[in-house]
N, C-alpha and C positions, 0 to 999 in steps of 0.2 A: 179383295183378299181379306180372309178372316183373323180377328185377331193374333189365332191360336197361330194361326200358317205364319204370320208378319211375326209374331216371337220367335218361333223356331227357326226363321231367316234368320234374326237378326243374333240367336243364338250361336246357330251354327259360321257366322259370320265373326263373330268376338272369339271360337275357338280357332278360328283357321287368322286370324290376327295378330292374336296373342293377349298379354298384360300388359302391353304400349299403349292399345287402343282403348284400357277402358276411361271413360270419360271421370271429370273431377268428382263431379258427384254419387259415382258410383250408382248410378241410373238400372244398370244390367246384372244385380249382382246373378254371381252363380249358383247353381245347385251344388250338390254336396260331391255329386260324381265329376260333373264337369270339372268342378273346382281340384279335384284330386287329378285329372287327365291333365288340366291347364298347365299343375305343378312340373308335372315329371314333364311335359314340356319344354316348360321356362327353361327348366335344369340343362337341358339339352341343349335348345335350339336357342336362346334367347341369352344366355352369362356369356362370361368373359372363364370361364371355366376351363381351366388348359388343363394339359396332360401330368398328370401324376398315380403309380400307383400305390401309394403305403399310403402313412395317416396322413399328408396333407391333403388328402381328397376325403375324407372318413364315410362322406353319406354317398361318397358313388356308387356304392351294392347298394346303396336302400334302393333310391329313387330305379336305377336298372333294375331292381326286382320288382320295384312300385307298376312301372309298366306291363308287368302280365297282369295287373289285378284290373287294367283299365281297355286293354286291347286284345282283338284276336292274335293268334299264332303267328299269322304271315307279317301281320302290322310288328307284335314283340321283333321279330326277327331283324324289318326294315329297319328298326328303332334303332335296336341296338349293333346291327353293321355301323350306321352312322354316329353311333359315339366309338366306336372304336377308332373314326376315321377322326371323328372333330377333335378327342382324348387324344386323340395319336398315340392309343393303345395296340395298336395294330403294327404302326412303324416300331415303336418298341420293343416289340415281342417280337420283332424278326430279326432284333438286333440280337448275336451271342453274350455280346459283352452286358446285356441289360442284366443277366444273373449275377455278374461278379459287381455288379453296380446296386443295384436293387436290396435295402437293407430288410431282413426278414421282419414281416407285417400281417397282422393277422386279415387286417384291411386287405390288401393287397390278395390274397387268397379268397372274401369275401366276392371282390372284385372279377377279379379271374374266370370263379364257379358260375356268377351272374352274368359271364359272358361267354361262357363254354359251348352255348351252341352254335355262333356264329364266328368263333375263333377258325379262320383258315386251318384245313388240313395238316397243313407242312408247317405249321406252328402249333399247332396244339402236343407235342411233344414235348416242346420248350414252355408251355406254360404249364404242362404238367411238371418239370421239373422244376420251375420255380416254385411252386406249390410241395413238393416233397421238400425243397429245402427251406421254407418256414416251418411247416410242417414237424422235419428234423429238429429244427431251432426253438423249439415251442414247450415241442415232447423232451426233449433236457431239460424243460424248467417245472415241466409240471410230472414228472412218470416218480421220481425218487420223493415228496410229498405225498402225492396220494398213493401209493406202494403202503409207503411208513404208515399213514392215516387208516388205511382200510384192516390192512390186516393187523393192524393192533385191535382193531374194533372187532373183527373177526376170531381173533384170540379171547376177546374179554368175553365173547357173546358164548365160546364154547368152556370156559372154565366150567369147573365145578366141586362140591366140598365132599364128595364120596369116590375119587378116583380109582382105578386098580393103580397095581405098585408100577406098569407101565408105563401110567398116566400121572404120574404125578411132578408136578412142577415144583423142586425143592429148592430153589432160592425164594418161590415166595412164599413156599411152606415155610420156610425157616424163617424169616423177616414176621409172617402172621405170627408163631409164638415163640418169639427171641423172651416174652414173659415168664413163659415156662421153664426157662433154662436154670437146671439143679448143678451150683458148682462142685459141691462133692461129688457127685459122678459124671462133672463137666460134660454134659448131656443137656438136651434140649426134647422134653417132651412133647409130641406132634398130637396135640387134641383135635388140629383143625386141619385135615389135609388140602391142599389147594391143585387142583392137574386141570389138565386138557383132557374135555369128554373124546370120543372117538372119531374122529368126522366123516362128517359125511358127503356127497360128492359136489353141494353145495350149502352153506350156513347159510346164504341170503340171496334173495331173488331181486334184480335190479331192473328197474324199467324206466329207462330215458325217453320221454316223448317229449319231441321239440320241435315246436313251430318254425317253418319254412319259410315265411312271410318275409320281406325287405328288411322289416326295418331290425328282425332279430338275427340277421346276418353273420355277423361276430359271435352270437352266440351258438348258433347252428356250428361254427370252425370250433368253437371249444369244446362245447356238446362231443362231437364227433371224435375230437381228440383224448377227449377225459373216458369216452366210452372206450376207445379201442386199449389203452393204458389199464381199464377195470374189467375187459374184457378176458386179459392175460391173467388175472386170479383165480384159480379153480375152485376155489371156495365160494367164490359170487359168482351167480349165472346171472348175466350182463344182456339185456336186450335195449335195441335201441329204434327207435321210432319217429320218421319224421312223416309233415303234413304240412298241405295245406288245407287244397279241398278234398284232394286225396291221400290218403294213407301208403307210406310207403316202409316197410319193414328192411333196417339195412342189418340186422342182428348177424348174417351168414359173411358180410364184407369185413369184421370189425379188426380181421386179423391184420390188415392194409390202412391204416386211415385213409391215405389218399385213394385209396377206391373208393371208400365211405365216402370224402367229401366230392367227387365225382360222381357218386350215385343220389347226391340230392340234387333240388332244382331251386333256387334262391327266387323268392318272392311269390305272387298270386294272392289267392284269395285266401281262406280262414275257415275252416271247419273243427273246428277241437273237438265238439260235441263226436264226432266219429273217431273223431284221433281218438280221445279216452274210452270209446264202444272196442277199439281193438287190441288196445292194451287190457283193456278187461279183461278180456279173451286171454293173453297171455297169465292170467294171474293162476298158479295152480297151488298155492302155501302164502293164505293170505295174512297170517301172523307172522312169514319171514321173506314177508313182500315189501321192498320201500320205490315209490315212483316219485321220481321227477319230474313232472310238469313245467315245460319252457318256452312261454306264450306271454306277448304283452295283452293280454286275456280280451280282443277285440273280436269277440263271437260274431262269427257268419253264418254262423247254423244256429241251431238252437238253443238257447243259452237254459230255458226250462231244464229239458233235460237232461243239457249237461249238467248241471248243480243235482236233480234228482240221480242220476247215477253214481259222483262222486259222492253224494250222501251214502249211496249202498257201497262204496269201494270204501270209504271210510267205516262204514258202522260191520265190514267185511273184518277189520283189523288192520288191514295195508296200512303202513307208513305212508301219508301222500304229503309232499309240499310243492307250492306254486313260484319257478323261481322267475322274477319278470324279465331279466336280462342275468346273461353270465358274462360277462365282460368288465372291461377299465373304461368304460365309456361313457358315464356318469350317470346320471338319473333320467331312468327309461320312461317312455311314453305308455300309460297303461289305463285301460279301463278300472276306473274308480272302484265303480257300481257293483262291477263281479266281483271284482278281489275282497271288498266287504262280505257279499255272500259268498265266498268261499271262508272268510275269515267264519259267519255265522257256523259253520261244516265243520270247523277246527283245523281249517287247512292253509297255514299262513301263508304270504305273499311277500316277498319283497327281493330284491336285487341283489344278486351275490357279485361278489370278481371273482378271477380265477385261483387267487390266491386261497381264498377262503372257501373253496370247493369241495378239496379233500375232505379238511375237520367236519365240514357239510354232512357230506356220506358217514361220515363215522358218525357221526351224532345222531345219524338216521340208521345205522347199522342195531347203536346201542339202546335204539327207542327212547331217547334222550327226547324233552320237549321243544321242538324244534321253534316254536314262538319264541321259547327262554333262551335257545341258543342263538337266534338273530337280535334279540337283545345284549346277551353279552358283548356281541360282537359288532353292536353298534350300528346295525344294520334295522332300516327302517319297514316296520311290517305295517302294512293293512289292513283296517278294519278294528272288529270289537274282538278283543281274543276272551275277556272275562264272562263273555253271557253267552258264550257258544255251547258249552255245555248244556243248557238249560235249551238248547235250539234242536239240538240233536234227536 
């Protein structure tokens, strides 16, 4: 037996084991894939892991979506029947009373979606309404902020100081020259008219493209929620975009969340490079274009050209910022290396919550510098932001 053959025994022997078997001195370490197939294993077959579905389970979407990035289709499937049964995700969900029990979780709807295609028939109604009623629970905390947020940003972008007498906005006409006011003819001369220009069927072009992948789960539920909420302004034309290694445009579902977050597929592999080739394509007003990018920036495609394309989306005009995570889930796992070169681009990086979302968009509505507004806000960016200019 040749060496080669006697490794691959012995390899294929430590996966079908487990992490009990490896020895002290760590004789057999793994490659980089194996080692990722071992993990989402362990997770499974190998914890003490019971059933829960809100945050005290938090990474059970990851590692269930980790599984498509390491196995065929028939295999995901097997995989995940079996946690349904180990989770006692399955006995749950055919329980009724689990919805009046089940407190709303964005987890919990993470979870769900990552298990939606091997959810029994005669329960997948019941998990789709537990998924509408976070859903419901979510969209009350976030629709009356970003409403407030956008179209203030919306109003400010269409002001202007030559209005018709239609258009003119007279409390802040009056407040601009309360200076001019003559008390002998208790009058207030208007040198500086302030209105609203005329609108048009949209002030600003929105593009959501967000990564599918496990581990931004929570983000993919917010994503989907904040789009469909930005969707109902008719002032922003609102597209939205998920991927992994394929590209899927859910812009035509955005009226529905919950068919939006039904129409993604939670985990796999990683192609951005394509994801931003077909957002490109939707760009038609690229001065009143702003895109959000939502990737822990872990390229499986080409990372070359994705940085030379976002160099032309940016040097195009679009607004672009890279956000790592949108969630309360603390500090995301993200490629260093990219987020520097995008910082070199001018295209900051760093981790928003949901709270901080809205002012987000408006800051990007108002071409505000969005480096400057993740520093206000305390939020940690990526990268060189002072020499990018000089890089461009």
């Amino acid at each position: 037996m040749t060496d080669d053959s006697s490794k691959e025994r012995s390899r294929r022997w430590r996966m079908v084991l487990g992490q009990d078997s490896d020895p002290p001195d760590d004789a057999f370490p793994l490659e980089a894939e194996d080692k990722g197939r071992d993990d989402v294993l362990q997770a499974l077959y190998d914890s003490n892991r019971q059933g829960g579905l809100g945050s005290s389970c938090p990474n059970v979407n990851r590692w269930l979506g980790d599984i498509r990035q390491y196995f065929s289709e028939s295999n995901v499937k097997l995989i995940q029947r079996d946690a349904l049964e180990r989770l006692k995700l399955h006995e749950m969900l055919l329980q009724p009373e689990t919805l009046e029990q089940v407190e709303p979780d964005i987890h919990l709807v993470a979870t769900l979606l990552a298990l939606k295609s091997v959810i029994p028939a005669k329960t997948k109604e019941t998990a789709r309404q537990v998924v509408r009623q976070v859903v419901e629970e979510v969209e009350k905390k976030i629709r009356q902020p970003m409403l407030e947020a956008v179209r203030g940003a919306l109003h400010r972008a269409t002001r202007n100081n030559r209005p018709k007498h239609n258009e003119i906005d007279w409390n802040r006409t009056i407040k601009r020259n309360l200076k001019n006011f003559l008390p002998e003819q208790n009058a207030i001369i208007p040198e500086k008219l302030v209105g609203y220009g005329r609108r048009r069927s949209a002030m600003r072009d929105l593009i959501l493209c967000v990564d599918q992948s496990g581990s931004m789960a929570t983000s993919v539920v917010y994503s989907s929620l904040f789009a469909s909420v930005l969707a109902s302004i008719h002032s922003l034309r609102t597209s939205l975009v998920v991927f992994d290694t394929e590209v899927v445009d859910l812009t035509e579902l955005l009226q529905d969340p919950v068919d939006v977050l039904f129409g993604t597929q939670l985990g796999g592999g990683t192609d951005i490079n394509r994801a931003v080739a077909y957002s490109q394509s939707l760009i038609q007003r690229p001065q009143q274009t702003v895109m959000i990018l939502i990737t822990d920036l872990y390229e499986g495609g080409n990372a070359n050209e994705l940085l030379q394309r976002i160099a032309r989306i940016v040097h195009s005009g679009v607004t672009l910022v890279c956000l790592l995570a949108l969630n309360d889930d603390g500090a995301p796992a993200f490629d260093d290396h990219l987020s520097r070169a995008l910082a070199s681009l001018g295209v900051p990086a760093f981790a928003c919550t949901p709270d901080q979302f809205p002012d987000l968009i408006a800051a990007a509505i108002d071409r505000k510098d969005l480096a400057q507004w993740a520093a206000n806000n305390d939020l940690v960016t990526h990268g060189d932001f002072d020499s990018h200019q000089d890089q461009l």
